[in-house]
C-alpha positions as CSV (number, residue, x, y, z in Angstrom):
1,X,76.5,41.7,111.8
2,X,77.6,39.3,114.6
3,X,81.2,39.9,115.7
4,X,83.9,36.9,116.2
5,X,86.8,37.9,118.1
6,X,90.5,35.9,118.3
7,X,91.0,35.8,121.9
8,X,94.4,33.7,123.0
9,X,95.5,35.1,126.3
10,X,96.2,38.9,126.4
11,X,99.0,39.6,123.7
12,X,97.1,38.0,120.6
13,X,93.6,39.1,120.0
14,X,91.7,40.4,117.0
15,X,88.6,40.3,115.0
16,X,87.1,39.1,112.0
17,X,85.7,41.6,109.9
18,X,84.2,42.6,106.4
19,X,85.6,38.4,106.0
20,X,89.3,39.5,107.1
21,X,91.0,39.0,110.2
22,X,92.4,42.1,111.8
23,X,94.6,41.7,114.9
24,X,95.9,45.4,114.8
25,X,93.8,48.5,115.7
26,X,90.4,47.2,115.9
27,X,88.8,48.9,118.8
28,X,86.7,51.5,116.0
29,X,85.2,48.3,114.5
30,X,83.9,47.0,118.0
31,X,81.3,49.8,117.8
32,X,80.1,48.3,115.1
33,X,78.5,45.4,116.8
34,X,76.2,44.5,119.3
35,X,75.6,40.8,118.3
36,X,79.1,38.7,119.1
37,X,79.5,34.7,119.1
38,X,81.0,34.6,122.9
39,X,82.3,36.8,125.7
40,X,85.5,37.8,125.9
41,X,87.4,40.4,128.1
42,X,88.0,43.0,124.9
43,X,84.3,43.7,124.6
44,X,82.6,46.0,127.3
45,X,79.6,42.9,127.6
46,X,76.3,45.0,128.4
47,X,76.6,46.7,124.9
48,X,76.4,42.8,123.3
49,X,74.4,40.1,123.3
50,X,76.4,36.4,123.1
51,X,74.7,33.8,120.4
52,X,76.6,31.6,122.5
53,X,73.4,31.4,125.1
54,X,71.4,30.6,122.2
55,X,72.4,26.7,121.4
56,X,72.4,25.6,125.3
57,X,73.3,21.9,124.6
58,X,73.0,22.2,120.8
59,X,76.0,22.0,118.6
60,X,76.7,25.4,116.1
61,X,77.9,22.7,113.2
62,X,73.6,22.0,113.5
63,X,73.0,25.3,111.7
64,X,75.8,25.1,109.1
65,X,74.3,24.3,105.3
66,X,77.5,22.2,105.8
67,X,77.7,20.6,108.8
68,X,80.1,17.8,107.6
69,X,82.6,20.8,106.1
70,X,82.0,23.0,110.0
71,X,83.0,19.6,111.7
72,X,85.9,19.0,109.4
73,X,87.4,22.7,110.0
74,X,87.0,22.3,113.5
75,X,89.1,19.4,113.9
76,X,91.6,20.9,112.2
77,X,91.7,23.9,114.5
78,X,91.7,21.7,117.7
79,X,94.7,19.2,115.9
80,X,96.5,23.0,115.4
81,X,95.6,23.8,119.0
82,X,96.8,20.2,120.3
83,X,99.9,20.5,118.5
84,X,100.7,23.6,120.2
85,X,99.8,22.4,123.4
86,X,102.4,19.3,122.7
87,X,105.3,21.7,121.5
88,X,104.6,23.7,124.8
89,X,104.3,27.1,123.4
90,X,103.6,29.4,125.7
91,X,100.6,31.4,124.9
92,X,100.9,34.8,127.4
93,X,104.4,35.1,124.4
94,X,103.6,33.8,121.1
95,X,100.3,34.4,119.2
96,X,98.5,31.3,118.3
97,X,97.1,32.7,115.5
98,X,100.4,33.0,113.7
99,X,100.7,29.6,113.9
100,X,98.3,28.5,111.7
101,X,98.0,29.1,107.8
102,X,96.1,32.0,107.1
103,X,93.7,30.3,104.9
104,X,92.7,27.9,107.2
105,X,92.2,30.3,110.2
106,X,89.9,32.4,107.5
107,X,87.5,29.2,105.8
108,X,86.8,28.5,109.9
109,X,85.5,32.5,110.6
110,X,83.8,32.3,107.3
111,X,82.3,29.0,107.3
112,X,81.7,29.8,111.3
113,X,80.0,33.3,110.0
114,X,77.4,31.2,107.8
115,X,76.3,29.0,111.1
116,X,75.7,32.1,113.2
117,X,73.5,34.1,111.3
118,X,71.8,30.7,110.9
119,X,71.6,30.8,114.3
120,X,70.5,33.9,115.1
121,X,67.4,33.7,112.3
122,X,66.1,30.6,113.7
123,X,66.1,31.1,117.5
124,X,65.0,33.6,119.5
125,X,66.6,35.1,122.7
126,X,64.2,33.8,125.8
127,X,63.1,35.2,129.3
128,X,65.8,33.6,130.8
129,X,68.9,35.4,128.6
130,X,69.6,37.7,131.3
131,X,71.0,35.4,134.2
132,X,72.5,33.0,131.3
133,X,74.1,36.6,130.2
134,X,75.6,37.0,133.4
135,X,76.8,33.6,134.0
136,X,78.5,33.6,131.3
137,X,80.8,36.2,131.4
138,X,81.3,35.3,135.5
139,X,82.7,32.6,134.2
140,X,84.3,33.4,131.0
141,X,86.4,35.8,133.4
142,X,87.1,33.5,135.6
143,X,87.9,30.4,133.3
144,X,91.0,33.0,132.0
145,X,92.5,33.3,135.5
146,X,95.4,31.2,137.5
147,X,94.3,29.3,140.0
148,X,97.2,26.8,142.6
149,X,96.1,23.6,142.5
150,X,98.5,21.1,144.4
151,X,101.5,23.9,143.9
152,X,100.9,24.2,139.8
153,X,98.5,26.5,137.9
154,X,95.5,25.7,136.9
155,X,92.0,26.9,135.7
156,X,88.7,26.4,136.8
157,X,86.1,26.1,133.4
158,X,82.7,25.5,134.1
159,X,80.0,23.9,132.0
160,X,77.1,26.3,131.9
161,X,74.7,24.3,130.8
162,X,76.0,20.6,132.8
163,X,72.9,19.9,135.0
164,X,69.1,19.9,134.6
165,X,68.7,23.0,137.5
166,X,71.1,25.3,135.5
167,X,73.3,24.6,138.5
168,X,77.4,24.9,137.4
169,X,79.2,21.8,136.6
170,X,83.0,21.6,135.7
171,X,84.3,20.5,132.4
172,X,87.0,18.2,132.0
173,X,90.8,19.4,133.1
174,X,89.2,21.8,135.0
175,X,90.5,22.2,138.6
176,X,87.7,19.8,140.5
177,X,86.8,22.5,142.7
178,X,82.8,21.3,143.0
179,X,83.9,17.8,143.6
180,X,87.4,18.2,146.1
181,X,87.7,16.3,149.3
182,X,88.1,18.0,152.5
183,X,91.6,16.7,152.3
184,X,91.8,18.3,149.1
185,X,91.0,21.4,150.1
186,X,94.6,22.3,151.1
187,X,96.1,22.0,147.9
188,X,93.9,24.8,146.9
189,X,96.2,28.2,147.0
190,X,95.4,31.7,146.4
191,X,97.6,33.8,144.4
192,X,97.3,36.8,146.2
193,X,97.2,36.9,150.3
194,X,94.0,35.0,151.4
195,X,90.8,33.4,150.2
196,X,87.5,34.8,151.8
197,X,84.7,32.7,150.9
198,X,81.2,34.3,151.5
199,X,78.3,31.4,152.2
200,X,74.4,32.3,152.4
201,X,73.1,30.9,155.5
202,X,70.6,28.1,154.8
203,X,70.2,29.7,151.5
204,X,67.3,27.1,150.3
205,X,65.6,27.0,152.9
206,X,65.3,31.4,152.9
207,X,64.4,30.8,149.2
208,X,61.7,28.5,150.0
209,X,60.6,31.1,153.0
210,X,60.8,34.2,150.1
211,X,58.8,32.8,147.5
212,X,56.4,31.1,149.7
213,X,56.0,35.0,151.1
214,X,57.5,34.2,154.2
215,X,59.6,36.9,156.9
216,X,63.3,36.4,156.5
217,X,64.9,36.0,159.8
218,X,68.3,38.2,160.1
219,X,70.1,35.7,162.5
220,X,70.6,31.9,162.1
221,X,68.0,30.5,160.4
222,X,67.8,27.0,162.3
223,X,67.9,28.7,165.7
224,X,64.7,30.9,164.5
225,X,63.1,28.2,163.0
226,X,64.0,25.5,166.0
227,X,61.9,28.4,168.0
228,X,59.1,28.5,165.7
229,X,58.2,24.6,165.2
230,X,59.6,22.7,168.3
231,X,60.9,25.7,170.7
232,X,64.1,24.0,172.5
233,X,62.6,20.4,172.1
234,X,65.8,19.5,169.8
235,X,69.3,20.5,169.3
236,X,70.7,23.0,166.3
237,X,72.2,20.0,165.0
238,X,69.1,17.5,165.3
239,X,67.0,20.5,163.9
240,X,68.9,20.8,160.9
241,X,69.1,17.1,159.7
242,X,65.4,16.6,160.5
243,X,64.9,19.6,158.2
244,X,66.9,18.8,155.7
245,X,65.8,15.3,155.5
246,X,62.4,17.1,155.4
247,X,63.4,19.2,151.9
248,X,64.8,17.2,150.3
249,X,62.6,14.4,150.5
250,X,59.5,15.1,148.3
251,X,57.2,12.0,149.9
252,X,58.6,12.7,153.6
253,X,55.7,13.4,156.1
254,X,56.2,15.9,159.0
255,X,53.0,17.5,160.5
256,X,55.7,20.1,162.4
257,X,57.6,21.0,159.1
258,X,54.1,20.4,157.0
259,X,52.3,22.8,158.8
260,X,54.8,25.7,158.5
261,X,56.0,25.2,155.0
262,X,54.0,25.0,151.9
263,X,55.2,21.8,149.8
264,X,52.7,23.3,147.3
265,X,55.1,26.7,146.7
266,X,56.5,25.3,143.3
267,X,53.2,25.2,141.9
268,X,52.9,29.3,141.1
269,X,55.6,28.5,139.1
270,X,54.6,25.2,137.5
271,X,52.7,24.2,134.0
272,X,51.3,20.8,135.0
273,X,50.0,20.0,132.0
274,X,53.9,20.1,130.0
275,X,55.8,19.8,133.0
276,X,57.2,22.8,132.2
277,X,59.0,24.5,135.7
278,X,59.3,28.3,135.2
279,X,61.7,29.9,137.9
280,X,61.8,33.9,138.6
281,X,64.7,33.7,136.8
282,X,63.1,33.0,133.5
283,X,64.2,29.3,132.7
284,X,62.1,27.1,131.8
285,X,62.7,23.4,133.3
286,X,61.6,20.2,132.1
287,X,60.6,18.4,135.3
288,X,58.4,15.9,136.9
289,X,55.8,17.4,139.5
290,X,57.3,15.2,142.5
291,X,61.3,16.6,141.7
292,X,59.4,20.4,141.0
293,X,59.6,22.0,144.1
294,X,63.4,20.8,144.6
295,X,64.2,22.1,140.9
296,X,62.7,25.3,142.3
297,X,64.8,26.1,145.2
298,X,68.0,24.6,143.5
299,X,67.8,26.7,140.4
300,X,66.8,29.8,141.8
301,X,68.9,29.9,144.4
302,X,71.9,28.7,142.3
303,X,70.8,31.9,139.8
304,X,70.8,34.1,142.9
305,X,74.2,33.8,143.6
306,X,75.4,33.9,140.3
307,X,73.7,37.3,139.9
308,X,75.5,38.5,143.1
309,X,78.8,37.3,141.7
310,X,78.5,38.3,138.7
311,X,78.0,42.5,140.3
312,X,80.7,41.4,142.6
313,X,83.2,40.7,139.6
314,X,82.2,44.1,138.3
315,X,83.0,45.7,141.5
316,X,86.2,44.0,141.4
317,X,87.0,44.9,138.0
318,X,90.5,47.0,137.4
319,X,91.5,45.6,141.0
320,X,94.4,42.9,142.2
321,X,91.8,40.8,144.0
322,X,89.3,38.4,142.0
323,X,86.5,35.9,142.2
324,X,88.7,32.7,142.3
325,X,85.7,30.3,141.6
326,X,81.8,30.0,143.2
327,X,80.2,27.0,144.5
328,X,76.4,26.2,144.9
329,X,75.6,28.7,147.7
330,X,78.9,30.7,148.0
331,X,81.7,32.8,146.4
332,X,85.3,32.6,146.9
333,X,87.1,35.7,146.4
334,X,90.9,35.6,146.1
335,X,91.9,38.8,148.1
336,X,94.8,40.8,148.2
337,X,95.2,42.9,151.3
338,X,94.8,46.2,149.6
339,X,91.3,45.7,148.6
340,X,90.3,44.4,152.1
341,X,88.9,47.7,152.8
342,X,86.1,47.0,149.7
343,X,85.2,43.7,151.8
344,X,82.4,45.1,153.8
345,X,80.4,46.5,150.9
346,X,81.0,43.5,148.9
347,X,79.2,41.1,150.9
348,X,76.2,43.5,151.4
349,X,76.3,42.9,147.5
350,X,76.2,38.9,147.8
351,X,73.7,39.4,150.9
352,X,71.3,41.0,148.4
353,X,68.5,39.9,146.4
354,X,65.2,40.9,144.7
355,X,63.7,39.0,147.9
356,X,65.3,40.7,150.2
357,X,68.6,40.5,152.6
358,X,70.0,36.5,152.6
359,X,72.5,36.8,155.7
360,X,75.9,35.5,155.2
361,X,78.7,33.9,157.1
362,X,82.8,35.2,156.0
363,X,85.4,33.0,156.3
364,X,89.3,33.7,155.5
365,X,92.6,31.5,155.0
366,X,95.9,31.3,153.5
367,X,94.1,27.9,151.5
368,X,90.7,26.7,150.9
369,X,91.4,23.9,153.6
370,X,92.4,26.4,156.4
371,X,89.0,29.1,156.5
372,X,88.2,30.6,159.6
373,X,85.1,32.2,160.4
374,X,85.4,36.3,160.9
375,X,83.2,38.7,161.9
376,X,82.4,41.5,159.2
């Protein structure tokens, strides 16, 4: 059996069972279940497994016997959705399911049932469910939570599945936060005291170091590695944009940067014949062999932090303060003053991975525009 929930905001929720929708006393029939459609916060998510992870980019209406009927039912609960939407009717007070005609709301769970068990009996759940698991419920959570954006409310809603790396993209009306300008950046508030964003230091360049079997240095990776190829021949500054012109370049030649990297590290990991890029993560990546090795760091790295954040949620869980939203190499936690004292053993938590300690810098300000570095 594969449960769908009815999930509006915190005061109308439900479930469709046995092919009728219960919004009252419901929590017996959870245990029921351990296949649901999609994350939400009423399920305890490490007893389920989301068929959500199974279509990627594919559309559900695909494995409906009738698609043309799934699309057609669809629309009608997005014009019901709109229309609320135009009348301003505030979810977090009225139920949106008692808006729409009961017969309706029950030909879209059924005709919806028929398309997940289709589903379910034609793919099969992969070596990389586990991080996609994770990601998605980081981010269901946090697509549900208040953000200030330029002094109104927003939400941040990522796209899961928006870039070739697995990397996180935003979907549209989400709050930009991938894509803001520095001079952006102050219009982004917390709603409780401070944001503290936690950033891996160099965090590709320690992923390429880990899988190619490399030490991990616990200080500033440039410095270390400015002593290891050149010694004080260049700047931190100089270093670092030689090196990064150096990654991210897959035909740039460097006997220095050549000699102590291996350009060759995505290649344990790599089906040449199908271009087929597996990461430690279990995804599996369509990629040319020149873009492999940056697909590689990208990905796994990305997945890394993910992981972390995901845990970090957990930690957080039943607590004021909350992830506000993550970027490529960071986490920025919304904080509330109380929970300060948790701060220490939460970034041990982001710090950590299967490859070792990734050292972090901690920054903190009343906006996203204003972080100062602090000492932890």
């Amino acid at each position: 059996m594969i449960l769908q929930t009815l999930d509006i905001e915190n005061n109308c929720t439900g479930v469709f069972h046995d092919n009728k929708i219960i919004l009252d006393n419901y929590q017996d029939i959870l245990q029921n279940y351990n296949l649901a459609w999609r994350h939400t916060p009423m399920l305890n998510d490490e007893k389920y497994k989301y068929l959500f992870l199974l279509l990627k980019q594919e559309e559900l209406s695909h494995f409906c016997h009738d698609s043309e009927l799934f699309k057609k039912c669809k629309i009608k609960m997005l014009a019901h959705q709109k229309a609320a939407t135009a009348a301003k009717i505030n979810f977090q007070e009225s139920c949106f399911f008692d808006l729409i005609p009961e017969h309706q709301l029950l030909k879209w769970f059924q005709i919806r049932k028929d398309a997940l068990l289709n589903l379910y009996n034609t793919k099969s759940f992969d070596e990389d469910y586990n991080i996609l698991h994770k990601i998605h419920v980081l981010t269901t959570n946090i697509s549900r939570q208040n953000i200030i954006f330029n002094k109104a409310i927003g939400r941040v809603v990522y796209n899961m599945f928006g870039s070739a790396t697995g990397r996180l993209t935003t979907n549209k009306g989400s709050v930009p936060v991938l894509t803001l300008k520095k001079e952006q950046r102050n219009l982004l508030e917390p709603s409780n005291d401070a944001f503290v964003e936690l950033d891996l230091n160099a965090a590709e360049i320690r992923m390429l170091m880990a899988l190619s079997g490399k030490e991990q240095p616990q200080g500033d990776i440039h410095n270390h590695l400015q002593n290891k190829i050149f010694g004080q021949n260049l700047s931190r500054s100089s270093f670092k944009e030689k090196l990064f012109a150096w990654l991210y370049n897959p035909v740039s030649k460097d006997l220095d940067f050549d000699s102590f990297f291996s350009r060759k590290t995505f290649k344990n990991f790599y089906d040449l014949k199908n271009h087929i890029l597996k990461t430690p993560f279990g995804r599996k990546l369509q990629v040319e062999e020149r873009k492999a090795q940056n697909y590689l760091l990208q990905s796994t790295t990305s997945d890394q932090v993910l992981e972390n954040a995901y845990k970090i949620q957990k930690m957080l869980k039943h607590k004021k303060s909350k992830i506000a939203f993550t970027l490529h190499d960071s986490i920025i936690l919304d904080m509330s003053l109380k929970d300060a004292i948790m701060l220490k053993d939460i970034k041990n938590q982001f710090e950590y991975t299967r490859w070792g300690m990734f050292p972090s810098t901690c920054k903190i300000g009343k906006t996203f525009g204003t972080l100062k570095e602090i000492k932890i």
